[in-house]
C-alpha positions as CSV (number, residue, x, y, z in Angstrom):
1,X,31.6,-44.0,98.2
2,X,28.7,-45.5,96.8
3,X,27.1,-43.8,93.2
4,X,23.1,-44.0,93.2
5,X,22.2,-43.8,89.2
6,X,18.8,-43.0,88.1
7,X,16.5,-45.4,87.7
8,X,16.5,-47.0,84.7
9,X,13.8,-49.1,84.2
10,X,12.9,-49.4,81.3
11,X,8.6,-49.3,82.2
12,X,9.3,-46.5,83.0
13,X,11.1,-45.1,79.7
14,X,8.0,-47.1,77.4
15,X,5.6,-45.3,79.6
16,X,7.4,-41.8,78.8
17,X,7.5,-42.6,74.9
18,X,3.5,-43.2,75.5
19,X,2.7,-40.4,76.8
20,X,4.7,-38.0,74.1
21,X,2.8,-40.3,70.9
22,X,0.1,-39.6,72.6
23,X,0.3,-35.4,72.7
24,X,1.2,-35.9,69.2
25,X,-1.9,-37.3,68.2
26,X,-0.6,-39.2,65.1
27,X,-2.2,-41.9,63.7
28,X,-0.4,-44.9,64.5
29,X,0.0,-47.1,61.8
30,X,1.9,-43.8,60.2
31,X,4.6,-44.8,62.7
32,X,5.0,-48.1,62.1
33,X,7.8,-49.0,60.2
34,X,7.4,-49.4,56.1
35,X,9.0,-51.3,53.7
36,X,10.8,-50.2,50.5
37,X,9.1,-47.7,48.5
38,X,7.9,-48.9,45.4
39,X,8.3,-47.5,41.7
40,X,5.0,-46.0,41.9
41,X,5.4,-43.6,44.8
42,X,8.7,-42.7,43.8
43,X,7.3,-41.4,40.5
44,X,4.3,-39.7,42.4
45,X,7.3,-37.6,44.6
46,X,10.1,-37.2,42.0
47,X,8.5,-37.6,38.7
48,X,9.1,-40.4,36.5
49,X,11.4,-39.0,34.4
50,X,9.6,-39.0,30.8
51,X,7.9,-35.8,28.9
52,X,4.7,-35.1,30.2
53,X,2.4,-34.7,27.4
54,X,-1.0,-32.5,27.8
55,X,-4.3,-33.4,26.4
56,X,-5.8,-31.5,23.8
57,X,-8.7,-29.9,26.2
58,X,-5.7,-28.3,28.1
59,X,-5.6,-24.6,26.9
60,X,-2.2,-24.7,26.8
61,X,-1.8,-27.9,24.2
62,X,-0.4,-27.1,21.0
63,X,-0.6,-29.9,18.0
64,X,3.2,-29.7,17.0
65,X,1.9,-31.0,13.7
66,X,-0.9,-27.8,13.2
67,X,0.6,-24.7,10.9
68,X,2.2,-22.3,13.2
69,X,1.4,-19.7,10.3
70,X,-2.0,-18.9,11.3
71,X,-1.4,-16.4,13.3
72,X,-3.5,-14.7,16.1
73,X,-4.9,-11.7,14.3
74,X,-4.7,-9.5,17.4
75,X,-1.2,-10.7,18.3
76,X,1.6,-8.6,17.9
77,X,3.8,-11.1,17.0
78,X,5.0,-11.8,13.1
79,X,3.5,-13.9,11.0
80,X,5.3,-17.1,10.0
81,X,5.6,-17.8,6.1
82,X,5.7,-21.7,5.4
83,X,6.4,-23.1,2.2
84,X,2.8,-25.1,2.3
85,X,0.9,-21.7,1.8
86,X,-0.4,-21.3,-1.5
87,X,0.9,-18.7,-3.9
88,X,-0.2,-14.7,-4.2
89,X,-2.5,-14.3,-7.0
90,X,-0.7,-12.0,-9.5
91,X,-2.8,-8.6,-9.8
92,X,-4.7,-7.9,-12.7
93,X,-3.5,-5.5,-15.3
94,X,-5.1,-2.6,-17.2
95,X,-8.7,-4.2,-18.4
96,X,-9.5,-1.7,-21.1
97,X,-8.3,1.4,-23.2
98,X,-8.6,3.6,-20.3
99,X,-7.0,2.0,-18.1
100,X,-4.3,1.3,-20.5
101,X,-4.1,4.9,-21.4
102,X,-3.6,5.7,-17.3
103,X,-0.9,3.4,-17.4
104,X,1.2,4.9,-20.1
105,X,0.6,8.5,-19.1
106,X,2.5,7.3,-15.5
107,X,5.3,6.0,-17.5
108,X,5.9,8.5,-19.2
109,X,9.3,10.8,-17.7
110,X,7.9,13.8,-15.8
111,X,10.8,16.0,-16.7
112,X,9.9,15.5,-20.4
113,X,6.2,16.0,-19.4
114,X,7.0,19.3,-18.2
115,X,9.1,20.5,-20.9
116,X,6.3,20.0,-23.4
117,X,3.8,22.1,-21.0
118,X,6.2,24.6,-20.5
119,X,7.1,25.0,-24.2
120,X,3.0,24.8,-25.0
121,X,2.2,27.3,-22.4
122,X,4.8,29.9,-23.7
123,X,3.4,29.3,-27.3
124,X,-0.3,30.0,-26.3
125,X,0.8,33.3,-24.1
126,X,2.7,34.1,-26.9
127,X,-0.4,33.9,-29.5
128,X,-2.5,35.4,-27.0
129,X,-0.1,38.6,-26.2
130,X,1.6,38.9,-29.7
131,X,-1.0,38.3,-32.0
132,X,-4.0,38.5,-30.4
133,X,-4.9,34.9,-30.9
134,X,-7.6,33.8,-28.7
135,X,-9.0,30.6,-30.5
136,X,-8.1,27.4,-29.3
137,X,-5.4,25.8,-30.8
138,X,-7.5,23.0,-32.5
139,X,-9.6,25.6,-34.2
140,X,-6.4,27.7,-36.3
141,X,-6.7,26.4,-39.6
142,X,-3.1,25.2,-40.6
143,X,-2.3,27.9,-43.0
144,X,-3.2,30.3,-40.1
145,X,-1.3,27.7,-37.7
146,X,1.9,27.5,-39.9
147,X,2.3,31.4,-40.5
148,X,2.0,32.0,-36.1
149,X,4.4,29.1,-35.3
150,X,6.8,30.9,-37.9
151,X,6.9,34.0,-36.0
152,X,7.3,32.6,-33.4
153,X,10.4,30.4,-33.8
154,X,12.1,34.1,-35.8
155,X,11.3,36.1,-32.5
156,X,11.7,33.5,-29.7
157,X,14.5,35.0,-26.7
158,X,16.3,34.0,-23.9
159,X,14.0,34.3,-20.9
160,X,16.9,36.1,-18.9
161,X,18.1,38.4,-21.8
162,X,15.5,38.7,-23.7
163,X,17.6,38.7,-27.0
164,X,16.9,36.8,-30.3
165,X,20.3,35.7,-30.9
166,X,21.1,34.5,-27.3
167,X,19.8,31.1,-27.5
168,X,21.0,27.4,-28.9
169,X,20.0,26.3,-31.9
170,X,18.3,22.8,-30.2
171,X,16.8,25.0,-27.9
172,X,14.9,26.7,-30.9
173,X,14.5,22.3,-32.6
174,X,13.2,21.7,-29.0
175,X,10.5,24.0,-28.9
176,X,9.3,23.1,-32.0
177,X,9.0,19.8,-31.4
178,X,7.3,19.8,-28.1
179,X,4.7,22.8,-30.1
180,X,4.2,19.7,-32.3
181,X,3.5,17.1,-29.6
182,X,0.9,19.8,-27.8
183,X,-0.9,20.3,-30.7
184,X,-0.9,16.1,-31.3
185,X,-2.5,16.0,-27.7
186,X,-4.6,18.6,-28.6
187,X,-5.7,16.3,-31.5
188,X,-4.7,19.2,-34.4
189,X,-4.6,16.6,-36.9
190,X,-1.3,17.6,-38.8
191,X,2.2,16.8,-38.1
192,X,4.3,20.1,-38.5
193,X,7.6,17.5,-39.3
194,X,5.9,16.1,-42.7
195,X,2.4,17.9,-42.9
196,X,2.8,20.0,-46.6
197,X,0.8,23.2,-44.7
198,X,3.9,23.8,-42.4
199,X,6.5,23.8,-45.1
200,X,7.0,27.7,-43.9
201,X,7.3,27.4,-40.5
202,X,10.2,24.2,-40.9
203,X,12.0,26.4,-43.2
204,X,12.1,29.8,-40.6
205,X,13.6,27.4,-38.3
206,X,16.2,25.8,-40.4
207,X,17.1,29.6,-41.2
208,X,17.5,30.3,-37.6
209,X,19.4,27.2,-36.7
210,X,21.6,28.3,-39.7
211,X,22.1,31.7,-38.6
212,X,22.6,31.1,-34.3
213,X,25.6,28.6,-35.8
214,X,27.3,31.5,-37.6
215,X,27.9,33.7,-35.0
216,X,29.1,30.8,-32.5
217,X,25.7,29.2,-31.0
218,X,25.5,25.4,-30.8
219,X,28.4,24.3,-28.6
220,X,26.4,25.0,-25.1
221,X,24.5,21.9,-23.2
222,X,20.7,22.5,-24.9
223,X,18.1,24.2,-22.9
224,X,14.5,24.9,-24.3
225,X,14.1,27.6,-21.2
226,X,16.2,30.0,-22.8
């Protein structure tokens, strides 16, 4: 038995290939075979391989040289110190006596600050109540001044008892002292430690101090508040 095989011819099989370039409608040098391709067109498909560097009209260039510490002022991010800034200008201190006298009166320790207003404020309500002294402190002559301080120190209590005898013997030194430093403040003039005028009222308190220590005051923590 004879096979018959398709014809073969190879017209025909060029005129086939024709007709599908020709549907395709592709330019036909684009078919023809190329050569190798060269460095150039490699680079412009898969990059050349080295850092691409942007000009300085791109938005997005940064100088790697420029100081990274000036900082957008809207931007949350934090600012970066460098060792090239120059230093903080110290700040100027108190200019003048004022300011000066501002500055020490900060310093000063609060708690002591309140001691010495408590102990002048229970002085002057004493005077006021007891013996119906309404004059400003500055204004009692020191004769006057050294006979009021005297009572007081002979009748001062404790707060909670209200007894005479129920107190320290520094609490009494205490109050004197900060009486003193009020009336210093106050701008008295007369120091009730040295000043001759209050010989009287230094010697009612040395009395006292004598007598709260024979009857067993002196070993407690010292209190002025008493």
């Amino acid at each position: 038995m004879d096979i018959v095989w398709p014809n073969t011819d190879s017209d025909v099989c060029d005129e086939i290939s024709d007709e599908i370039l020709s549907q395709v409608e592709l330019p036909q040098e684009e078919l023809t075979e190329s050569g190798p391709m060269d460095q150039t067109e490699a680079d412009d498909i898969l990059g050349s391989g080295e850092e691409v560097v942007p000009e300085a009209s791109d938005p997005s260039y940064t100088d790697p040289d420029s100081d990274q510490s000036a900082a957008d002022p809207d931007s949350d991010q934090p600012v970066i110190v460098t060792d090239n800034q120059p230093p903080i200008a110290a700040t100027a201190g108190p200019s003048n006596s004022d300011d000066l006298q501002v500055f020490v009166e900060k310093l000063r320790n609060k708690n002591t600050e309140r001691k010495i207003k408590q102990s002048g404020d229970r002085f002057v309500k004493w005077l006021r109540e007891k013996q119906g002294e309404n004059r400003e402190l500055i204004d009692i002559p020191p004769n006057t001044m050294d006979q009021h301080i005297g009572n007081f120190i002979m009748n001062y209590q404790n707060n909670k008892t209200g007894k005479v005898n129920d107190i320290e013997p520094d609490t009494l030194s205490d109050a004197h002292r900060n009486i003193n430093k009020c009336l210093d403040r106050a701008g008295y003039g007369h120091n009730l430690f040295t000043s001759p005028q209050f010989k009287l009222s230094r010697e009612v308190l040395a009395a006292r101090r004598k007598e709260l220590k024979s009857i067993g005051k002196g070993n407690k923590t010292n209190n002025v508040y008493h």
